[in-house]
C-alpha positions as CSV (number, residue, x, y, z in Angstrom):
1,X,18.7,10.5,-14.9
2,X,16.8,7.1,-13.8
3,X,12.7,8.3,-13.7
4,X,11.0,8.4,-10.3
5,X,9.0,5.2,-10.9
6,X,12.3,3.2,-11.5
7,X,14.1,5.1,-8.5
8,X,10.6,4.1,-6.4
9,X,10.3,0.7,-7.3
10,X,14.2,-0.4,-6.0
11,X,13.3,1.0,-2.9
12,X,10.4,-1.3,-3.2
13,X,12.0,-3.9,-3.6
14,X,14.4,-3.7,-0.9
15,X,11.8,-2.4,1.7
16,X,9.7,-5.8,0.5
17,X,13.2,-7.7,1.3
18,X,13.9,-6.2,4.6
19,X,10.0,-7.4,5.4
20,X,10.3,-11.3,4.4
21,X,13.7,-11.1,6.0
22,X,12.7,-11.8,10.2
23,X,10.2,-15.0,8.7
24,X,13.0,-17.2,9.0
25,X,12.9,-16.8,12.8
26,X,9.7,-17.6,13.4
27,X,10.2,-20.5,11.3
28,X,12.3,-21.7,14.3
29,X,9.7,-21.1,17.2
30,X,8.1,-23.8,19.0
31,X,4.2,-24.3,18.1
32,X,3.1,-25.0,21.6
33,X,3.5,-21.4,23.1
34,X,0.8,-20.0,24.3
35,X,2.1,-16.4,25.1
36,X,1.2,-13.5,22.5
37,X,3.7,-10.9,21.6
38,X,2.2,-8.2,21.6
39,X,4.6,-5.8,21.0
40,X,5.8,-7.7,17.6
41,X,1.9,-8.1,16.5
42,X,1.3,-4.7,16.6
43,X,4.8,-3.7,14.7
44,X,3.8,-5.9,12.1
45,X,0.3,-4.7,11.7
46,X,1.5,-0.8,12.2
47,X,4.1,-1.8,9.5
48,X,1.9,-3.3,7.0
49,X,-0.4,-0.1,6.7
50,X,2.3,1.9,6.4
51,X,3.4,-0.2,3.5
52,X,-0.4,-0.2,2.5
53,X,-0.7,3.2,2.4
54,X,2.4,4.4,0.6
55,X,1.5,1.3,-2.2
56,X,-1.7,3.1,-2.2
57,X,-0.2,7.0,-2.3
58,X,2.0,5.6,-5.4
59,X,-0.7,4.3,-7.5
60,X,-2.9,7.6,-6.9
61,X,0.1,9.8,-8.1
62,X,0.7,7.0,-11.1
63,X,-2.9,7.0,-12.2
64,X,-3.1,11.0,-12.0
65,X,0.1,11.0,-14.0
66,X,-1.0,8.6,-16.7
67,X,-5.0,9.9,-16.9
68,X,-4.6,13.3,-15.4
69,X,-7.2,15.9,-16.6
70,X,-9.3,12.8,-18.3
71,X,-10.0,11.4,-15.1
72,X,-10.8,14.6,-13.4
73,X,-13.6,15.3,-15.7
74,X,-15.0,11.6,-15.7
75,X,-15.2,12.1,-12.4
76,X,-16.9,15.6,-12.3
77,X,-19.5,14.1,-15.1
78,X,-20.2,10.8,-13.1
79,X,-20.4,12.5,-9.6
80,X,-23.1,15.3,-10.9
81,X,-25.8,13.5,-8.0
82,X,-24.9,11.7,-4.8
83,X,-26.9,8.5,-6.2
84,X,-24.3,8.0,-9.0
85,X,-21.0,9.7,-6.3
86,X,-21.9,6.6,-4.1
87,X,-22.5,4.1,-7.0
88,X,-18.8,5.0,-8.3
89,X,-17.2,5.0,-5.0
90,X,-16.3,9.1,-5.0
């Protein structure tokens, strides 16, 4: 049985595929338009924080796996006041 990084990372790499796939048409697009898509702008943007965020839900599950309870309480000890919370981002 493959572990759940492996299993996440292919699908990675094939979501990362499907995204450099469309370049290639607007390779072909003439410079001198002066019409916005719309639509396409704000599917790419939409689809980039989606990627974002589940890049970002990964590495929060990751890190919890590989510092778990150590990184709790180094968090607890260095958020004891709101002065040191804000300094350390929490």
């Amino acid at each position: 049985m493959k572990h759940p990084i492996y299993r996440s990372s292919s699908v990675m790499a094939i979501l990362s595929i499907l995204m450099i796939w469309p370049f290639s048409a607007y390779a072909q697009v003439d410079v001198n338009t002066q019409q916005l898509d719309w639509f396409t702008m704000l599917m790419w943007l939409f689809g980039g924080l989606a990627l974002f965020l589940y890049g970002m839900d990964k590495m929060i599950k990751g890190l919890l796996v590989v510092a778990g309870d150590r990184m709790k309480e180094m968090l607890s000890k260095l958020t004891t006041n709101r002065v040191m919370g804000a300094i350390t981002g929490a």
